[in-house]
VOFIVEX-805201 format. One line per 4 residues: their letters; for each residue x, y, z of C-alpha. Coordinates in pm, 1 decimal. Layout:
BEGIN
A	X Y Z; ...
//
This chain:
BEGIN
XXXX	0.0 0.0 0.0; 117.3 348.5 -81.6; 242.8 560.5 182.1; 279.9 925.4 223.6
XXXX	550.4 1037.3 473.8; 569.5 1395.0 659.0; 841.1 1577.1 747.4; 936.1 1896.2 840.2
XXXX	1156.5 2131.3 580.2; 1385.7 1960.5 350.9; 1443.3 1556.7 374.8; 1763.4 1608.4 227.3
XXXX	1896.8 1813.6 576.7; 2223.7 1654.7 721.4; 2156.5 1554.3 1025.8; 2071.6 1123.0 1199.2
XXXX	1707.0 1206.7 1210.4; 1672.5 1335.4 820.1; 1923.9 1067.7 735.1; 1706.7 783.5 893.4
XXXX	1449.0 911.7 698.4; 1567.9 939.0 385.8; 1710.1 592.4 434.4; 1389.4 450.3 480.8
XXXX	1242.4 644.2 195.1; 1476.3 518.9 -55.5; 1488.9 164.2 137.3; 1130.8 144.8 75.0
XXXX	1122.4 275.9 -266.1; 1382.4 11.7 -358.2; 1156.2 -255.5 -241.7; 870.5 -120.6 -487.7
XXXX	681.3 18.1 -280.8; 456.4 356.0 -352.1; 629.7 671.7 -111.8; 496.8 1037.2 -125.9
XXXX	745.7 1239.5 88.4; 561.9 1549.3 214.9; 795.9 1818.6 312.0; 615.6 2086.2 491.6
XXXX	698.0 2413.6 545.3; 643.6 2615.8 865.9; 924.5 2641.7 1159.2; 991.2 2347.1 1403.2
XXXX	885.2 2168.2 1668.6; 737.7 2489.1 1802.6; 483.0 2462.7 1467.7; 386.6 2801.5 1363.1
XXXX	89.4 2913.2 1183.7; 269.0 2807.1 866.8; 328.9 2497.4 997.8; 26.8 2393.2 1158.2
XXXX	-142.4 2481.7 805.9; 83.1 2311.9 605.4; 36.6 1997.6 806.7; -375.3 2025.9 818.1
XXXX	-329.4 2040.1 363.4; -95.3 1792.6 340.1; -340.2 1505.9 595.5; -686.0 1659.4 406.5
XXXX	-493.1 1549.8 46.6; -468.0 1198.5 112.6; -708.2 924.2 36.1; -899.4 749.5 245.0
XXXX	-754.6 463.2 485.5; -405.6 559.5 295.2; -112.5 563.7 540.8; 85.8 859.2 667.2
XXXX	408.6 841.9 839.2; 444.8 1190.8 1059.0; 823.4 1225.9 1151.5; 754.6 1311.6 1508.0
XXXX	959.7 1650.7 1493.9; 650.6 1747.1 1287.1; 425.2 1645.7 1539.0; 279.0 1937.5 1742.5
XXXX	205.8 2104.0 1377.9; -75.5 1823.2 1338.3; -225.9 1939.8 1677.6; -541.0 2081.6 1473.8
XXXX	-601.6 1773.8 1251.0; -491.5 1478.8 1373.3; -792.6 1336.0 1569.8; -996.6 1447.7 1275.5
XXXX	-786.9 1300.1 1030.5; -705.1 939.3 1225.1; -1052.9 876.3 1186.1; -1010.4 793.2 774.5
XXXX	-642.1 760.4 804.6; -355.8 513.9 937.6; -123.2 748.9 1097.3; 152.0 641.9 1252.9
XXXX	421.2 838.7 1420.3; 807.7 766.9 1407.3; 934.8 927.8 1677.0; 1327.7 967.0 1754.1
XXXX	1318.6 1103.8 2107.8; 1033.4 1287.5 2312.6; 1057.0 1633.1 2173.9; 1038.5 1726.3 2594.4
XXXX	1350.7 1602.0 2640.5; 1559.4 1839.5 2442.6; 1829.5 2017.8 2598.0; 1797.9 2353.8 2680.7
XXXX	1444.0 2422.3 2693.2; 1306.1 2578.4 3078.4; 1116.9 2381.2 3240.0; 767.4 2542.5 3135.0
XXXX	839.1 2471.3 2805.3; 934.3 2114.5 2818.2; 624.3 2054.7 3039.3; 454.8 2241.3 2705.6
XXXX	605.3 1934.9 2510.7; 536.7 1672.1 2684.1; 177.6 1767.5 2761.3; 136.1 1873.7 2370.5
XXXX	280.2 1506.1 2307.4; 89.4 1345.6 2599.6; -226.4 1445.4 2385.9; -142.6 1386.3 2004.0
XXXX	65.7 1006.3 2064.2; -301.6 832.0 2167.3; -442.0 963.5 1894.6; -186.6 801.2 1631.3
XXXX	-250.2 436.7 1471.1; 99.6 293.6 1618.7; 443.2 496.8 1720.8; 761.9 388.6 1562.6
XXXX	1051.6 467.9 1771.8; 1392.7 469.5 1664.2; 1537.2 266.1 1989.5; 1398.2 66.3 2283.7
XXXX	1471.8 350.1 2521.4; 1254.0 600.0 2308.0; 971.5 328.5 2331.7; 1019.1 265.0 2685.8
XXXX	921.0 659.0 2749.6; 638.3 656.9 2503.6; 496.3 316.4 2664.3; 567.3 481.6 3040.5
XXXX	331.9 780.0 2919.7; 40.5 544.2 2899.2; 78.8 406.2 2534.8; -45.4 51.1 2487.5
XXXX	284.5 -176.7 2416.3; 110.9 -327.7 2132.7; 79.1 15.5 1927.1; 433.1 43.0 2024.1
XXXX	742.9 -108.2 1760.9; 1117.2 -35.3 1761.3; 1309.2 3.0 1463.8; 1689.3 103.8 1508.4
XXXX	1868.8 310.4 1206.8; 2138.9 99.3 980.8; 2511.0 161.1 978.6; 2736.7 193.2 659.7
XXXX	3059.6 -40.6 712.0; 3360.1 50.8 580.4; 3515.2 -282.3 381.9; 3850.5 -219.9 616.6
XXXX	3934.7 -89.9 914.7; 4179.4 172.4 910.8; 4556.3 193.9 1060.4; 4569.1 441.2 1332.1
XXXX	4868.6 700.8 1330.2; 5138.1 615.4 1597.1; 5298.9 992.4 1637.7; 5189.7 1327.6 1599.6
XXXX	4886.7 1449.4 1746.9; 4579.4 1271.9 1899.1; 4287.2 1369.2 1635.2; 3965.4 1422.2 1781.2
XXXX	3581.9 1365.7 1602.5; 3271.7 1493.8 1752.5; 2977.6 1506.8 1484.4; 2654.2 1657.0 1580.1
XXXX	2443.1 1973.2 1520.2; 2592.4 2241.1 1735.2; 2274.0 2246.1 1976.5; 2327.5 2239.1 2340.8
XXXX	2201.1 1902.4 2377.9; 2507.2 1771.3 2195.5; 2732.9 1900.4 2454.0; 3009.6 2087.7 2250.1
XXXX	3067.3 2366.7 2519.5; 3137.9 2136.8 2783.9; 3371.7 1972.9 2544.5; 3546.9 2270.3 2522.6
XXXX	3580.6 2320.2 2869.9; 3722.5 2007.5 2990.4; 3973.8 2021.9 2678.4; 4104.4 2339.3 2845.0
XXXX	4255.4 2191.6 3128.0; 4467.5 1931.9 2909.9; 4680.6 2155.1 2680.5; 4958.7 1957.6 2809.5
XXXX	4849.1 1693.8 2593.9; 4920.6 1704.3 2191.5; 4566.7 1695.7 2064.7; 4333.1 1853.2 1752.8
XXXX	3931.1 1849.2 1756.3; 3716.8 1871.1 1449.4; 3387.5 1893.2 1507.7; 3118.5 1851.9 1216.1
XXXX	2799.4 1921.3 1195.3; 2595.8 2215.1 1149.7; 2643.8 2577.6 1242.4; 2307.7 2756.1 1148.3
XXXX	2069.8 2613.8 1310.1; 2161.7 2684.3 1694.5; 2320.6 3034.3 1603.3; 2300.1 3108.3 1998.6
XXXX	2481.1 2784.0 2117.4; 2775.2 2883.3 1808.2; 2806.9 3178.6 1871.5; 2894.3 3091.3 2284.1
XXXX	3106.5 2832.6 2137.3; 3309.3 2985.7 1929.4; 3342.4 3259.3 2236.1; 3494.3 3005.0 2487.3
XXXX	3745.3 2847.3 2236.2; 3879.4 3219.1 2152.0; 3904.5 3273.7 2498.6; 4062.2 2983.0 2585.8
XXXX	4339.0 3021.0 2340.7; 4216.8 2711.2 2163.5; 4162.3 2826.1 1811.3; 4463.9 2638.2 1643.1
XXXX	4349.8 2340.7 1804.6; 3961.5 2310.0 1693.1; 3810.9 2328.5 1378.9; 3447.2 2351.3 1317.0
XXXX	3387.5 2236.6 961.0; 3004.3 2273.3 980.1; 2808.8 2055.7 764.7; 2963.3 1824.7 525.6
XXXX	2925.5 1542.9 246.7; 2941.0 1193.0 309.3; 3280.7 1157.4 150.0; 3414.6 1417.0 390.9
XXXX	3235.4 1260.9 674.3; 3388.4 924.1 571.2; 3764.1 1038.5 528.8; 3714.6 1197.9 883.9
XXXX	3603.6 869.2 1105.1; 3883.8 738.6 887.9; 4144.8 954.4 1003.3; 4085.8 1012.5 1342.0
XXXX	4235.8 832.8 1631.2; 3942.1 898.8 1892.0; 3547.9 1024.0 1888.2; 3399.2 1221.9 2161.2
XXXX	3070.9 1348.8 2184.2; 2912.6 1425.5 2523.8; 2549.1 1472.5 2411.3; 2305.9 1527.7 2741.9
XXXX	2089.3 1256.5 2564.2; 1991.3 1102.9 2265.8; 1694.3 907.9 2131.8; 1963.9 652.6 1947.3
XXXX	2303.3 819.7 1804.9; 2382.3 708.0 1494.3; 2698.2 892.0 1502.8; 2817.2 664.5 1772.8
XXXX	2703.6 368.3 1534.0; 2897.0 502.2 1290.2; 3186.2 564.7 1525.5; 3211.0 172.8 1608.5
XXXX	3187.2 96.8 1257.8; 3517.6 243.1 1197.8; 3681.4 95.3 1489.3; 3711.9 431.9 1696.7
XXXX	3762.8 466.8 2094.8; 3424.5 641.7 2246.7; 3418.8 898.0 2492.4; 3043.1 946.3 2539.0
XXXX	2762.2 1001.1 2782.4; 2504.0 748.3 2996.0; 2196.3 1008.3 2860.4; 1934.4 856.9 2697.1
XXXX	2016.1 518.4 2472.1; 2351.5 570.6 2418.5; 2453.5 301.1 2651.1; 2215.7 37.6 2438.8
XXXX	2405.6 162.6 2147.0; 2763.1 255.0 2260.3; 2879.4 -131.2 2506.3; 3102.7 -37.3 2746.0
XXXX	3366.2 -263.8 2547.9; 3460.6 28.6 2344.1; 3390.6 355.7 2536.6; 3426.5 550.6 2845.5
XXXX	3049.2 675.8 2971.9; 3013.8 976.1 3213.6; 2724.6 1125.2 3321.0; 2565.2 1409.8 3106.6
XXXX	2682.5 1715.4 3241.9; 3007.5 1607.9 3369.9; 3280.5 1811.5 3267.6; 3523.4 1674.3 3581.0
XXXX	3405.5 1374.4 3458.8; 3442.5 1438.8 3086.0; 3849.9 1583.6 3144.6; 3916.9 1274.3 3316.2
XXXX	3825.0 1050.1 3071.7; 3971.4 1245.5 2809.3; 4291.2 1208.1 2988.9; 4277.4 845.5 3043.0
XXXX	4260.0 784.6 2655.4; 4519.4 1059.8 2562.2; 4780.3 908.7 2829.1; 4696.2 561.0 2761.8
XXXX	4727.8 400.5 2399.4; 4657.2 69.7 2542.8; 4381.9 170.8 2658.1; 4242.6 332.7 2340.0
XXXX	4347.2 -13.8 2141.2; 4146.4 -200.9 2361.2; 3840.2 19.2 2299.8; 3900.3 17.9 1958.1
XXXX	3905.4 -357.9 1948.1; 3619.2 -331.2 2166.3; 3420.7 -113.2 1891.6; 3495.0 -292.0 1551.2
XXXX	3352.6 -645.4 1785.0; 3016.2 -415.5 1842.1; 3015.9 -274.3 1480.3; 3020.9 -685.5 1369.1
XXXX	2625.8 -670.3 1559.1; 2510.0 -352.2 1425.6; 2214.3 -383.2 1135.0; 2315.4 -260.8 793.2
XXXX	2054.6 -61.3 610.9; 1870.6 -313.6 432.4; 1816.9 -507.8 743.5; 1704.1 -209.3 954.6
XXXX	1467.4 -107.9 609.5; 1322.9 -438.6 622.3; 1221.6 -397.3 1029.9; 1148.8 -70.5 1004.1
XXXX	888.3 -177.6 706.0; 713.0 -495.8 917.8; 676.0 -264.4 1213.5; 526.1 15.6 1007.0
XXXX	284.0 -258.7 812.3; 200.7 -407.4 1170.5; 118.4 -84.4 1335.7; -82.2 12.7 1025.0
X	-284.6 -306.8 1020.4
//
């Protein structure tokens, strides 16, 4: 049956969640079947007027009992519509994380979230979540397990692992969205205190849509002196992506939480060291064979695990060993297409 799946801006953005997507998009397409991607316009999660009317057209346009697939960053735009529209439609919702448990928000407005979601998830056919952590929250808000399915992201495997550099300096990776849930600034800060170490970090991932949280990082790192030591690259390709798991030696990303983190996926899958946080599912993603975890928030925490991996290279080939075992379990895209399809047909049903 043909499908029509909503999401908000641009399904070509870079980031996991718009990469998931497309993934499945394609995936699905590959296996013949029918997919109308709906990219509505409007400003998220917050879903302005533009948003909220964009998502009330696109749900009025479809045919009856057709299915639509509402990326749940898109969710609160559907607010007006959905319990109107889930009466002649299978909607299901594939939600990454619980749009309440974003970093930075106050308190009132992450109450706002949850309450907004608290009201729109019972009204959906099914909710597809991206780990078993996400649909452990969604089930503890009162969701029935059995409208509940898990479907983790794939991993691309490189054919070989690469040899890591035995002089010069330690090269760092972090890749996320510069948002203060990913943790850069506290990065930053426990970096500080270890300039006796030889060490570079380049961080990718995008620089426009947080221009708050960029513009206080790239404060602290010129006021830390650490500007010949960090580069932020902002969003790149794949093949620049790929060359940089490839060539560096360690990957650090302190994120308060995440709903999966497919960056840490991809960070086993080319055999790198972790330095990472407890928050959220990256522990059911990142085994504690290949990285250190401290808690979110951390940054005595952070330093010291930082410095344990810069003094130690023992230590780092053991976590690397530990990471390219992991990568051997991780799903590769047409497995995690094929699960993410049966638990979007079963939910539907």
């Amino acid at each position: 049956m043909a499908l029509a799946f909503l999401v908000p801006g641009a399904l070509d953005q870079l980031t996991g969640g718009y990469l998931f997507d497309r993934k499945v998009v394609e995936g699905l397409r590959a296996r013949v079947r029918t997919v109308n991607v709906i990219e509505l316009a409007g400003r998220y999660p917050d879903a302005d007027n533009t948003a909220r009317a964009a998502a009330t057209q696109a749900l009025a346009s479809l045919p009856d009992d057709g299915i639509a697939v509402i990326d749940g960053l898109a969710l609160l735009a559907f607010a007006d519509c959905l319990e109107r529209e889930a009466q002649r439609l299978r909607v299901v919702g594939f939600i990454h994380h619980p749009l309440s448990l974003e970093t930075g928000l106050s308190p009132a407005e992450a109450q706002a979230y949850a309450t907004f979601e608290a009201q729109l998830w019972p009204r959906l056919r099914g909710l597809l979540c991206s780990s078993a952590h996400t649909a452990s929250t969604v089930i503890a808000s009162g969701i029935a397990a059995d409208r509940v399915a898990v479907a983790t992201p794939g991993t691309d495997k490189p054919s070989l692992q690469p040899a890591r550099r035995s002089q010069g300096p330690l090269h760092l990776l972090a890749v996320g969205t510069i948002t203060p849930r990913k943790g850069h600034l506290l990065l930053i800060e426990a970096l500080a205190g270890l300039r006796d170490f030889d060490w570079r970090l380049t961080c990718i991932g995008s620089l426009t849509r947080d221009h708050a949280t960029v513009s206080a990082l790239r404060r602290l790192i010129a006021e830390q002196g650490l500007g010949d030591r960090i580069a932020l690259q902002g969003e790149q390709p794949q093949a620049v992506l790929t060359a940089a798991y490839r060539d560096a030696d360690l990957f650090v990303l302190p994120s308060y939480y995440e709903g999966y983190g497919m960056v840490y996926a991809e960070a086993l899958a080319h055999g790198l060291p972790i330095i990472a946080t407890n928050g959220g599912a990256i522990p059911d993603t990142v085994p504690a064979s290949a990285a250190l975890l401290v808690p979110p928030g951390d940054v005595t925490a952070l330093r010291n695990a930082l410095r344990s991996l810069f003094s130690d290279a023992n230590l780092r080939a053991r976590l690397a060993a530990g990471a390219a075992q992991a990568a051997a379990s991780l799903p590769d895209w047409p497995t995690a297409v094929d699960r993410w399809a049966a638990a979007l047909d079963r939910l539907a049903a």
